[in-house]
Every structure is written in structure tokens, then in C-alpha cells.
C-alpha positions as CSV (number, residue, x, y, z in Angstrom):
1,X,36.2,96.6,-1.2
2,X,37.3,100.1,-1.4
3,X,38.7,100.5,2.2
4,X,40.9,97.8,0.9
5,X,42.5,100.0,-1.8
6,X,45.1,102.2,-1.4
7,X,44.7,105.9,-2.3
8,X,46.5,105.6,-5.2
9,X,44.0,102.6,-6.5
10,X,41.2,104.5,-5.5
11,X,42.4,108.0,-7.6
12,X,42.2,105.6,-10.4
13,X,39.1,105.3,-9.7
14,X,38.2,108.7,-9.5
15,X,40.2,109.4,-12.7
16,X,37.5,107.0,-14.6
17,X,34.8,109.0,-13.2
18,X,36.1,112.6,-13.8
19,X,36.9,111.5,-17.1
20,X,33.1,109.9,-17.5
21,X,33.8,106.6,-18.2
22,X,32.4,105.2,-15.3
23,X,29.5,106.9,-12.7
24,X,30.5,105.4,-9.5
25,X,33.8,103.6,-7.7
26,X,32.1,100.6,-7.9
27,X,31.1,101.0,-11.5
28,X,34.8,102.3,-12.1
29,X,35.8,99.1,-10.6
30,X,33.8,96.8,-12.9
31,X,35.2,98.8,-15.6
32,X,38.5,98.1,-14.6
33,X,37.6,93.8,-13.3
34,X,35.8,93.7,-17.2
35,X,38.8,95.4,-19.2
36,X,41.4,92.7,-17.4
37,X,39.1,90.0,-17.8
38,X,38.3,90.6,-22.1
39,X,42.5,90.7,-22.2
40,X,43.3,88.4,-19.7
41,X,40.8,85.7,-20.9
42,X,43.4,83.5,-21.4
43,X,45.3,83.6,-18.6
44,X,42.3,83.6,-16.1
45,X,41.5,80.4,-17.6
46,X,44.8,79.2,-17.2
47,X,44.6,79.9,-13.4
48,X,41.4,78.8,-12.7
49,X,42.2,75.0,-14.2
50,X,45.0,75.0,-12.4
51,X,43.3,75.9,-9.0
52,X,40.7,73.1,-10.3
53,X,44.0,70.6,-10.5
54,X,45.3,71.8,-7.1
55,X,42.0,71.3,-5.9
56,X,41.5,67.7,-6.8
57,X,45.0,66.8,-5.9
58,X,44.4,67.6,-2.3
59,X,40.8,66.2,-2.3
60,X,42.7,63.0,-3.6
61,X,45.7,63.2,-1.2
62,X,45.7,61.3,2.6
63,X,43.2,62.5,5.3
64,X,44.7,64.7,7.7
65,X,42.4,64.5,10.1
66,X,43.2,60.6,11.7
């Protein structure tokens, strides 16, 4: 995951660390995942019924593969 991020993602990162709020990246990370997550509660919900809906339409739409 953190080749993916840019530099500028990952001096986040480090800015949680230097600070002390996290030990690692990857705890830094699941600081970051957690904090969007308890104020974004929500929203994520939101999303993930509608992915659910989106998900049963196609199961429930014409077989592609005939």
C-alpha cells in the first residue's frame, strides 16, 4: 500500500509519527482509515448499500454470457 501513495500522502504519514501519534506508516494509516471511518459512519454505510443495490441489480439483470 505505501508504494501506492504519493510522497505527499506518505509525509502525512510521517507527520503522525514525528508527532507520536502513530509508531509506524501502517499504524499511521489505520489511524488515519479509523478517524474517516468514526466521521464518515454514515456515509460509508450509505455507499456500501448502494454497492449491495448495484450488486443485486446486475445479479438480477440478463446473462451475458449466451
Amino acid at each position: 500500500v505505501m508504494t501506492r501513495l504519493s510522497l505527499h500522502e506518505r509525509a502525512t504519514l510521517d507527520t503522525l509519527i514525528d508527532a507520536g501519534v502513530a509508531r509506524s506508516r501502517s499504524e499511521a494509516l489505520s489511524w488515519c482509515v479509523q478517524l474517516v471511518a468514526d466521521n464518515e459512519a454514515d456515509w460509508i454505510d450509505r455507499l456500501r448499500s448502494a454497492m449491495e443495490e448495484v450488486t443485486q441489480l446486475r445479479d438480477s439483470g440478463p446473462d451475458s454470457r449466451s
